[in-house]
N, C-alpha and C positions, 0 to 999 in steps of 0.2 A: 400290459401294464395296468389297466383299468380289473383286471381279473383278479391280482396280484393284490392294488387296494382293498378291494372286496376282499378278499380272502381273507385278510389282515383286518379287516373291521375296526371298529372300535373296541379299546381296550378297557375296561372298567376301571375305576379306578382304587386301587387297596385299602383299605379300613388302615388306617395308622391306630398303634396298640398304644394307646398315652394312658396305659398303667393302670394304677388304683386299685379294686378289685379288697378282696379279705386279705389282709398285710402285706400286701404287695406296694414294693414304696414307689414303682413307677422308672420309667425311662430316667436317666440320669441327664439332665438339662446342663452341664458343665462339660460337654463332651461338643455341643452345639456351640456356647462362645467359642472356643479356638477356630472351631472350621469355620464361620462367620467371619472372622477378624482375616483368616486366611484367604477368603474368598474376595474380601473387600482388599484393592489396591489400594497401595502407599500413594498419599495428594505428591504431586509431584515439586516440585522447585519450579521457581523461573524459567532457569535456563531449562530445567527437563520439559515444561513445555515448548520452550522456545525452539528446541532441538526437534522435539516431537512437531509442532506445526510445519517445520522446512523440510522433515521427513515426507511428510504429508503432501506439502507443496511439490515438492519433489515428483513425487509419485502420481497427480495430475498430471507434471508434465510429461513423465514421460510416458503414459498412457493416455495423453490427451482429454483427459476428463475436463469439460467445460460444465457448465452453468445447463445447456442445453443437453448435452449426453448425458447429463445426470438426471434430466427432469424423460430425457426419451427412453432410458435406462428402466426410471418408476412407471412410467404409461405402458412400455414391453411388458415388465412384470406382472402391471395391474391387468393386462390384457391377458395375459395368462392364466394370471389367476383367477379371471372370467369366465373363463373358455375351461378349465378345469373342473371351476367351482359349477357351470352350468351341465358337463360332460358331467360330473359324479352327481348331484343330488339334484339335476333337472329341474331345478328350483327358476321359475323363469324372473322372479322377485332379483335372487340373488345374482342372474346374468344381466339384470335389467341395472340393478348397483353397481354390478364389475362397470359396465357400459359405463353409466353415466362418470364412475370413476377415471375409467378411459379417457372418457370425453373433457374431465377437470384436470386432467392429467396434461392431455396436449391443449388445454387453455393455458393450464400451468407452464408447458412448453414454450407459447407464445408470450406468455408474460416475461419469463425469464431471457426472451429472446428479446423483446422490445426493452428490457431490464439495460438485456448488455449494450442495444444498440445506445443506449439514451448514455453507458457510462463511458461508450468508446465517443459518441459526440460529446461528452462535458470535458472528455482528455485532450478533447482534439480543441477543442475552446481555450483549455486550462493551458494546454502547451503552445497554443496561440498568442494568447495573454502571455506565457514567460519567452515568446521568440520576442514579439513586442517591446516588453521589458527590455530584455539584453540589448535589443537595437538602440532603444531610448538609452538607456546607459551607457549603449557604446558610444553614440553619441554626444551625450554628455561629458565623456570622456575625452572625444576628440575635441568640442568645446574647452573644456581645461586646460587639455594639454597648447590648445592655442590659446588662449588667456596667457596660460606661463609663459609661451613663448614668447607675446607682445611684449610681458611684464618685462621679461630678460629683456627682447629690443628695448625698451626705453630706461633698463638701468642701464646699458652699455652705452645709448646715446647720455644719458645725463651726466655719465664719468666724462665722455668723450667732450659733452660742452663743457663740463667743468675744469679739464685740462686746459681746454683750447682757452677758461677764461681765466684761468691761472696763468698762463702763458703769454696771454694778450696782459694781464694786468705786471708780471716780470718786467716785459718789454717795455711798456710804457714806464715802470719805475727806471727802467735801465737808460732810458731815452732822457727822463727827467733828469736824472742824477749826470748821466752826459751833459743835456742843455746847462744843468745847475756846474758843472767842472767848467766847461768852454766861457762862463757866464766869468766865475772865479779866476778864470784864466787870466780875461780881458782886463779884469779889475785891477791887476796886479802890473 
């Protein structure tokens, strides 16, 4: 493989012809916008991003790509490209930067890993906080719902003494109005 690169060396790279010259009017620059315009994607829509982020999301999970496999992902790479870059041009400079690259690599690993722990403890807080909530609420709730209850009790007792004191005040007219007949009776 290493033979192969060498062999392959480096490639020079071509003079571009940009024209001029005795009446020579030069490359045609109108031939460049179109491939440009086609080169550059259409900005997308909302939704086209929106579709495209859950694509993406998607594809995390089903690959499992975390925060961590992506930062051990760049430290493998950077390591490679250490180990390459020392293997072709023996440059001990440029194996001494893969290194330390390495090395900021899986700092950067630990960051991202103390990253996640700190956002799965704020979730675990956050979703503690709304179990709390809901209890307090439901509580609340059962609070109310016995308030109503009581309220009910004491409109049924209130009709109930008001019958009883409708009934008590009938009676007693009804006793009056007797005493007042037997009174008129006697009179007579």
């Amino acid at each position: 493989v290493e033979a192969e690169k060498r062999a392959k060396g480096k490639k020079g790279k071509k003079k571009k012809n940009k024209g001029g010259g005795a009446g020579g009017a030069g490359p045609s620059e109108e031939t460049e916008a179109p491939k440009a315009a086609a080169a550059k994607p259409a900005p997308l829509d909302k939704e086209g991003l929106l579709r495209l982020l859950a694509e993406l999301h998607e594809d995390r999970i089903r690959f499992g790509i975390t925060p961590e496999t992506s930062v051990e992902g760049l430290a493998e790479a950077l390591g490679e490209a250490a180990g390459e870059a020392s293997e072709e041009e023996g440059d001990e400079e440029t194996a001494e930067a893969a290194e330390e690259e390495a090395d900021e690599a899986g700092e950067a690993r630990e960051v991202a890993a103390e990253a996640r722990r700190k956002a799965e403890a704020e979730a675990a807080v956050t979703a503690a906080a709304a179990a709390e909530e809901e209890e307090a609420a439901a509580v609340e709730e059962e609070e109310a719902l016995a308030a109503a209850e009581a309220v009910a009790e004491a409109a049924v007792a209130a009709a109930k003494a008001k019958r009883a004191a409708r009934t008590a005040a009938a009676r007693a007219r009804a006793e009056a109005a007797m005493a007042a007949a037997e009174a008129a009776a006697e009179l007579s």
